[in-house]
Biopython code that builds the backbone (N, CA, C, O; Angstrom):
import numpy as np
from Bio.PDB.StructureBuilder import StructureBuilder

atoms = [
    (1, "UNK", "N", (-22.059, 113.229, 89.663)),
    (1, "UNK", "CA", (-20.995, 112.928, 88.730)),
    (1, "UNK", "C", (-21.596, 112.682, 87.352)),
    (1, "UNK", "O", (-22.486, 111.835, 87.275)),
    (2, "UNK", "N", (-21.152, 113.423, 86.096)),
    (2, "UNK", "CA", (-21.743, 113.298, 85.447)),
    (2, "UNK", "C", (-20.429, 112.469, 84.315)),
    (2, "UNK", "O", (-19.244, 112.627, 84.607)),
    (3, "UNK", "N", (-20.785, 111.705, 83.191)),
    (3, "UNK", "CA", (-20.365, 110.607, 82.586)),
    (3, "UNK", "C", (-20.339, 111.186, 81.213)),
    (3, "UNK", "O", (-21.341, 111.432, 80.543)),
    (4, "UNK", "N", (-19.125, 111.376, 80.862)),
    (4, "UNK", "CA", (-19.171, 112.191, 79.238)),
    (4, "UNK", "C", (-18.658, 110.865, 78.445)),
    (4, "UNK", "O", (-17.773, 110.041, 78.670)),
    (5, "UNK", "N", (-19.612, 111.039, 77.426)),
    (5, "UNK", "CA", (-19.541, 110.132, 76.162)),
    (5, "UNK", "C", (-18.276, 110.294, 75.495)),
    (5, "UNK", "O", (-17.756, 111.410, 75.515)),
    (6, "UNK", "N", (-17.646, 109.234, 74.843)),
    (6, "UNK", "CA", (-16.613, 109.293, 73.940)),
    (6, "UNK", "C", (-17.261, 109.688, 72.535)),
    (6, "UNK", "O", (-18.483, 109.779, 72.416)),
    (7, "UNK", "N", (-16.397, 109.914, 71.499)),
    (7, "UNK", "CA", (-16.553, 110.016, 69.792)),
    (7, "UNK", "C", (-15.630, 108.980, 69.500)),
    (7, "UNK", "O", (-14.517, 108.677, 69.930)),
    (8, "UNK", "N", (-16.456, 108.490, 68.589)),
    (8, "UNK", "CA", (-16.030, 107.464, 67.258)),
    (8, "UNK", "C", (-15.887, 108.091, 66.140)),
    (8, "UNK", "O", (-16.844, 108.804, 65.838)),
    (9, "UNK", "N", (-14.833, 108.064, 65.272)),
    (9, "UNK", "CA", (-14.652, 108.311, 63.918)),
    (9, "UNK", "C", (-14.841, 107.433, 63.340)),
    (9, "UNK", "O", (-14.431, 106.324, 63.683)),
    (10, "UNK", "N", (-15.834, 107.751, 61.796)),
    (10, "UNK", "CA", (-16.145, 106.102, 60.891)),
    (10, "UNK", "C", (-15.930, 106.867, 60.159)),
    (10, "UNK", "O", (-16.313, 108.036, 60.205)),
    (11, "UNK", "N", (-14.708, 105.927, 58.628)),
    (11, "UNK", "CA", (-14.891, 106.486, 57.762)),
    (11, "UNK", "C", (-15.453, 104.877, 56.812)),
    (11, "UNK", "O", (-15.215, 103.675, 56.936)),
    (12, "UNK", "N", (-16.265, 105.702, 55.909)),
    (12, "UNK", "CA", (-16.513, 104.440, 54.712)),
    (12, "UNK", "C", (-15.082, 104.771, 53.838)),
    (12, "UNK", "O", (-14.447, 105.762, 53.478)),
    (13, "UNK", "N", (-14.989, 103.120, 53.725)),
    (13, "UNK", "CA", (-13.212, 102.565, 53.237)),
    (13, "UNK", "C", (-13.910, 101.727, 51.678)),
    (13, "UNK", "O", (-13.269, 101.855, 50.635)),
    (14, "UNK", "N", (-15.262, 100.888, 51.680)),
    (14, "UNK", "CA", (-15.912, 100.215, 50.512)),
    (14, "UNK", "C", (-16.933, 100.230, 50.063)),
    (14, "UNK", "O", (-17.720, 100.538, 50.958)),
    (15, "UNK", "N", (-17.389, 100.085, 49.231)),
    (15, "UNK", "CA", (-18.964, 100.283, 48.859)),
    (15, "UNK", "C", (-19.771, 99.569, 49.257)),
    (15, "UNK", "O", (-19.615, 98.351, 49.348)),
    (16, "UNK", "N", (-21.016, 100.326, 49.641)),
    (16, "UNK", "CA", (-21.719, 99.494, 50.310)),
    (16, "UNK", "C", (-22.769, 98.317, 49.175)),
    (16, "UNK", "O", (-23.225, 97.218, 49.489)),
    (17, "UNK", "N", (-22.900, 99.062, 47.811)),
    (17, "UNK", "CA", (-22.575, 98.567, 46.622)),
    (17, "UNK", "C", (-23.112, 97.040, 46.374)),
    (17, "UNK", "O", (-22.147, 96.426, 45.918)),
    (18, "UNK", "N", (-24.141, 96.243, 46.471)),
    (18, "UNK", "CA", (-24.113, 94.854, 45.964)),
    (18, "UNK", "C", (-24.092, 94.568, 47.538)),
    (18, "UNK", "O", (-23.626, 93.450, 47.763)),
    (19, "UNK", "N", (-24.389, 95.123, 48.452)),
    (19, "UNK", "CA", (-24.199, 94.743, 50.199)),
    (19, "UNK", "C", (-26.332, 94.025, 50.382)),
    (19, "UNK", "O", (-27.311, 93.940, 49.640)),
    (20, "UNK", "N", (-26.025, 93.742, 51.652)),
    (20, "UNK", "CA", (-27.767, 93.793, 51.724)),
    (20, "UNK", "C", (-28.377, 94.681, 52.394)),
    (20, "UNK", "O", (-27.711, 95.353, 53.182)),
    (21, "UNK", "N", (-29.786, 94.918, 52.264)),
    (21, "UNK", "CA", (-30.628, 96.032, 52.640)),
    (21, "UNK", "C", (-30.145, 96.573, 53.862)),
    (21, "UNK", "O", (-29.903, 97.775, 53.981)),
    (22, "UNK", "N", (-29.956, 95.549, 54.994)),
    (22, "UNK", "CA", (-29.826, 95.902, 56.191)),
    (22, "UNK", "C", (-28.184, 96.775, 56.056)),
    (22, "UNK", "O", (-28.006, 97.890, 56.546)),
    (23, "UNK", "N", (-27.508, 96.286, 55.581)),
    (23, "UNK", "CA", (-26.571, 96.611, 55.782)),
    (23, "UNK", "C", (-25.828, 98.219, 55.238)),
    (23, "UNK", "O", (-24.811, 98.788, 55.636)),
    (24, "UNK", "N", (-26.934, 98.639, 54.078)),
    (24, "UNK", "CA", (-27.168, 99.964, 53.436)),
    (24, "UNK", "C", (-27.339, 100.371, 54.241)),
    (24, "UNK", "O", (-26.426, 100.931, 54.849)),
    (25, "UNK", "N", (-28.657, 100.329, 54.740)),
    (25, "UNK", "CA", (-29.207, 101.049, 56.031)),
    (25, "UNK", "C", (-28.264, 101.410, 56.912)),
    (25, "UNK", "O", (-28.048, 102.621, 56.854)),
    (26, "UNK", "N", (-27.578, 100.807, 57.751)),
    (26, "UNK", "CA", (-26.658, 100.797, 58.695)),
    (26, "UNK", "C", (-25.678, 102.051, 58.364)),
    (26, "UNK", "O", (-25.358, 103.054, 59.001)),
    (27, "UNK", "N", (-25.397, 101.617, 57.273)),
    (27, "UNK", "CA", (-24.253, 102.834, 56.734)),
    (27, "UNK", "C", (-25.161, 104.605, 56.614)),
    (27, "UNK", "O", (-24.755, 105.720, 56.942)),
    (28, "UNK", "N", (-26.442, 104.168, 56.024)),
    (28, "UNK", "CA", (-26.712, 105.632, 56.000)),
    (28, "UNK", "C", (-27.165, 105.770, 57.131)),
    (28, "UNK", "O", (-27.710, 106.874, 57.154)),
    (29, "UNK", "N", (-27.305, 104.997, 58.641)),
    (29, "UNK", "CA", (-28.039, 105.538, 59.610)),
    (29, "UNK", "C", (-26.363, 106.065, 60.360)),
    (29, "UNK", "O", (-26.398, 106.912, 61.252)),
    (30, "UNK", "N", (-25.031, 105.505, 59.921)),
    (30, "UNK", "CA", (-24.223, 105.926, 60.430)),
    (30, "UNK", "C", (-23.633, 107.814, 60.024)),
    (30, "UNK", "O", (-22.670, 108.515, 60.334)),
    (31, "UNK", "N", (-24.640, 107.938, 59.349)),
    (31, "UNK", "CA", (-24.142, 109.165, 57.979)),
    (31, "UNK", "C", (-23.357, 109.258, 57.482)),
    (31, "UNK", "O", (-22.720, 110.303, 57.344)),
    (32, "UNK", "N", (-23.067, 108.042, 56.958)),
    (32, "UNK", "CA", (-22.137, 107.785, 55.624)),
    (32, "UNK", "C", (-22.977, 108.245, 54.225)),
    (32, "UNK", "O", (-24.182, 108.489, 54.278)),
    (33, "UNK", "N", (-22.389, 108.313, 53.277)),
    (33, "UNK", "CA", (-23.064, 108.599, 51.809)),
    (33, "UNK", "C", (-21.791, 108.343, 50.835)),
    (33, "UNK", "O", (-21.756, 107.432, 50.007)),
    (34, "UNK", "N", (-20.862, 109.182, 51.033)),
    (34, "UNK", "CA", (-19.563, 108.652, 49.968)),
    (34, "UNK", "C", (-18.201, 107.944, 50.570)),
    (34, "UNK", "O", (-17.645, 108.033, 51.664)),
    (35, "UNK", "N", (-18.009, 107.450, 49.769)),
    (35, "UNK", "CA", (-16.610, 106.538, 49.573)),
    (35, "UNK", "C", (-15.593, 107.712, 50.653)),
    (35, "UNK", "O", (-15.713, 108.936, 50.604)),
    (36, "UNK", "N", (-14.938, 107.203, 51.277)),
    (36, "UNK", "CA", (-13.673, 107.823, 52.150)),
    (36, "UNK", "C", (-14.233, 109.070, 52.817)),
    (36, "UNK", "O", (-13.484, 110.015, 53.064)),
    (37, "UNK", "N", (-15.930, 109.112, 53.210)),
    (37, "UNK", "CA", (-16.496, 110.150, 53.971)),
    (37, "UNK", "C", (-16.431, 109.525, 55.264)),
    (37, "UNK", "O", (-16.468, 108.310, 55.457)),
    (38, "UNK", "N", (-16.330, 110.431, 56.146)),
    (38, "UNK", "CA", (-15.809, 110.549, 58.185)),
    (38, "UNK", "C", (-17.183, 111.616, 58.182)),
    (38, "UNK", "O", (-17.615, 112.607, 57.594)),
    (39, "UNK", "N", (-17.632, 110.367, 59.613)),
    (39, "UNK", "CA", (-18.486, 111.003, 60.692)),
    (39, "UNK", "C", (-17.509, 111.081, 61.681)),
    (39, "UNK", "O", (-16.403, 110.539, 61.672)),
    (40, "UNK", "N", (-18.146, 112.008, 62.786)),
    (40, "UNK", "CA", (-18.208, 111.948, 64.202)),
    (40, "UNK", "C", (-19.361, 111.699, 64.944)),
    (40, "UNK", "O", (-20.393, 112.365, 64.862)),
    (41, "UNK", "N", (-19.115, 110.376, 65.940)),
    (41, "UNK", "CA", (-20.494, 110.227, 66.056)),
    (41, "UNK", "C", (-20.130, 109.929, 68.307)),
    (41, "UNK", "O", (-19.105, 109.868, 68.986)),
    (42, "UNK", "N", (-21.205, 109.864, 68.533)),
    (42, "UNK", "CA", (-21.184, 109.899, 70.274)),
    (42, "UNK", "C", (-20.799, 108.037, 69.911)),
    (42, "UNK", "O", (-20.915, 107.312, 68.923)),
    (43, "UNK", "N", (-20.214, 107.827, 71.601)),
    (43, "UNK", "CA", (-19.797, 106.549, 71.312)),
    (43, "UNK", "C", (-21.379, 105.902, 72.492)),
    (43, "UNK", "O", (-21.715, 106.337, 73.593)),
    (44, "UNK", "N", (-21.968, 104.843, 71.716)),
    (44, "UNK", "CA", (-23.043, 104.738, 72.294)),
    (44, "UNK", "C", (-23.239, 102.746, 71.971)),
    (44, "UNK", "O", (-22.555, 101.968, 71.306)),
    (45, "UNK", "N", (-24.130, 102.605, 72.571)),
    (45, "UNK", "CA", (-24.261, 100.609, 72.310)),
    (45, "UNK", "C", (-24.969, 100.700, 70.332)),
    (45, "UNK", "O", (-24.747, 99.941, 69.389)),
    (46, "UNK", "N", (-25.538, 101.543, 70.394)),
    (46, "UNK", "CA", (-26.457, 101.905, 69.023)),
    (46, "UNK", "C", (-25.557, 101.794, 68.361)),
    (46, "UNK", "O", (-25.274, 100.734, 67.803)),
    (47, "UNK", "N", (-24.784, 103.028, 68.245)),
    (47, "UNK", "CA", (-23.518, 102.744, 67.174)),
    (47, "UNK", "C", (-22.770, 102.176, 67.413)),
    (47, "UNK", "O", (-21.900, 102.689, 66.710)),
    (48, "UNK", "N", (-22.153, 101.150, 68.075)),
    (48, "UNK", "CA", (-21.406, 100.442, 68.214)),
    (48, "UNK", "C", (-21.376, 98.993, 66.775)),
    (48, "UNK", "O", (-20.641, 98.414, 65.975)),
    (49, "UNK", "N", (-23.023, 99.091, 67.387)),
    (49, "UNK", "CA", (-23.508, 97.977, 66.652)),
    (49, "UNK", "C", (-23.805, 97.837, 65.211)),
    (49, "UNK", "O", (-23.637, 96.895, 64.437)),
    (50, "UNK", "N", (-24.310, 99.065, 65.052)),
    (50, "UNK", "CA", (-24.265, 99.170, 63.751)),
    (50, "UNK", "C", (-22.954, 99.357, 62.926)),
    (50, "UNK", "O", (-23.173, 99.127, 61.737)),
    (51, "UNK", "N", (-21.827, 99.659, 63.150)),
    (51, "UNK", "CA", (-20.458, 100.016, 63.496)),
    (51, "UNK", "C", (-19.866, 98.033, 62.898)),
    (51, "UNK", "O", (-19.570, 97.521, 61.818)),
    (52, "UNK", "N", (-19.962, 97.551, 64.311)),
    (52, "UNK", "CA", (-20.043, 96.407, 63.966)),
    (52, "UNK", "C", (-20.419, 95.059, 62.890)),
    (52, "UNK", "O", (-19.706, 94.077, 62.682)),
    (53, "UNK", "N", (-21.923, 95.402, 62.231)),
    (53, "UNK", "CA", (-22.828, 95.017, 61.629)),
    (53, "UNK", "C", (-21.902, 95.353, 60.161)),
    (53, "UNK", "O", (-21.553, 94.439, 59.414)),
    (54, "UNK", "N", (-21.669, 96.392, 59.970)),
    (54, "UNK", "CA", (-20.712, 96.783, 58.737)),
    (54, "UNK", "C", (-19.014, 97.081, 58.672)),
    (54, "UNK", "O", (-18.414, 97.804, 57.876)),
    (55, "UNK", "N", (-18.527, 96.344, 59.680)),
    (55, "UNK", "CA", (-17.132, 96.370, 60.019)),
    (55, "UNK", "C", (-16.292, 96.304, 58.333)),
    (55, "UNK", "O", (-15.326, 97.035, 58.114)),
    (56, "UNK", "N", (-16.637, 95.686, 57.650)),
    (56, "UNK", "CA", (-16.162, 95.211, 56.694)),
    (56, "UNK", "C", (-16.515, 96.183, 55.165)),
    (56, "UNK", "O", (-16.413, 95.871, 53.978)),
    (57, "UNK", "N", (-17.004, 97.584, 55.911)),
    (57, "UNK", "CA", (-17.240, 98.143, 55.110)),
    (57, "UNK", "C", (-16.589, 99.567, 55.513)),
    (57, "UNK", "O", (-16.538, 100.410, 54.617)),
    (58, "UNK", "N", (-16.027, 99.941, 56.947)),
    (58, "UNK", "CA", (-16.215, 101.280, 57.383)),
    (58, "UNK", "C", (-14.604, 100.854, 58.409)),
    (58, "UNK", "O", (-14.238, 99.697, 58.614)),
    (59, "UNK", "N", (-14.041, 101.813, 58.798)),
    (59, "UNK", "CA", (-12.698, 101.897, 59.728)),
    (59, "UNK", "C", (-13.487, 103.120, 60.530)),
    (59, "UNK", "O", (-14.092, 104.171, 60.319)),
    (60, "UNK", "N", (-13.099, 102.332, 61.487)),
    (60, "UNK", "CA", (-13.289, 103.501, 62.873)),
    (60, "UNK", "C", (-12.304, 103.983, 63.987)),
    (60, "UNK", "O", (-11.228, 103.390, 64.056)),
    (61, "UNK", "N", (-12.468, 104.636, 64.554)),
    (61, "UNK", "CA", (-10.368, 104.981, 65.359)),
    (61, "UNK", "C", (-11.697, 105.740, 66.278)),
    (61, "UNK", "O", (-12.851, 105.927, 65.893)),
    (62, "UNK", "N", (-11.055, 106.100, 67.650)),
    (62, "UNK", "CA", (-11.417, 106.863, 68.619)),
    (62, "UNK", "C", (-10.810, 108.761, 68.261)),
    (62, "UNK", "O", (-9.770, 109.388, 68.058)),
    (63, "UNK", "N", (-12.114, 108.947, 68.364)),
    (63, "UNK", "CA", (-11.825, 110.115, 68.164)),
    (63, "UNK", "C", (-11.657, 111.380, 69.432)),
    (63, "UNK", "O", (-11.361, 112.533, 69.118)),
]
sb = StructureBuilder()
sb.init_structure("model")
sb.init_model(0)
sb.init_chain("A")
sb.init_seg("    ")
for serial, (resi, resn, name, xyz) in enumerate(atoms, 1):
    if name == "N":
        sb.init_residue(resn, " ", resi, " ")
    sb.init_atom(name, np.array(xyz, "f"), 0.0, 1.0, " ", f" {name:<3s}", serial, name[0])
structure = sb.get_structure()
């Protein structure tokens, strides 16, 4: 039996802008770069977290 991953949609909603290091990071490891840009990403504990870590910067919906 094999176990298929979900997708997460993130879009950046604020700037990451005046944020802290870690939290830049997060966004470009999510492949974010501009304002109201959408990934698709596998739904995984990794991104979850990082997902998490910048909630307040990014909207995510099941994709």
């Amino acid at each position: 039996m094999s176990v298929t991953k979900g997708k997460i949609k993130v879009t950046l909603v604020r700037s990451p802008i005046g944020t802290i290091q870690s939290h830049r990071a997060s966004v470009r490891g999510l492949g974010l770069m501009r304002m109201h840009q959408s990934t698709v990403l596998e739904d995984t504990p990794a991104v979850r977290g990082m997902i998490n870590r910048v909630n307040y910067l990014v909207k995510s919906e099941v994709a």
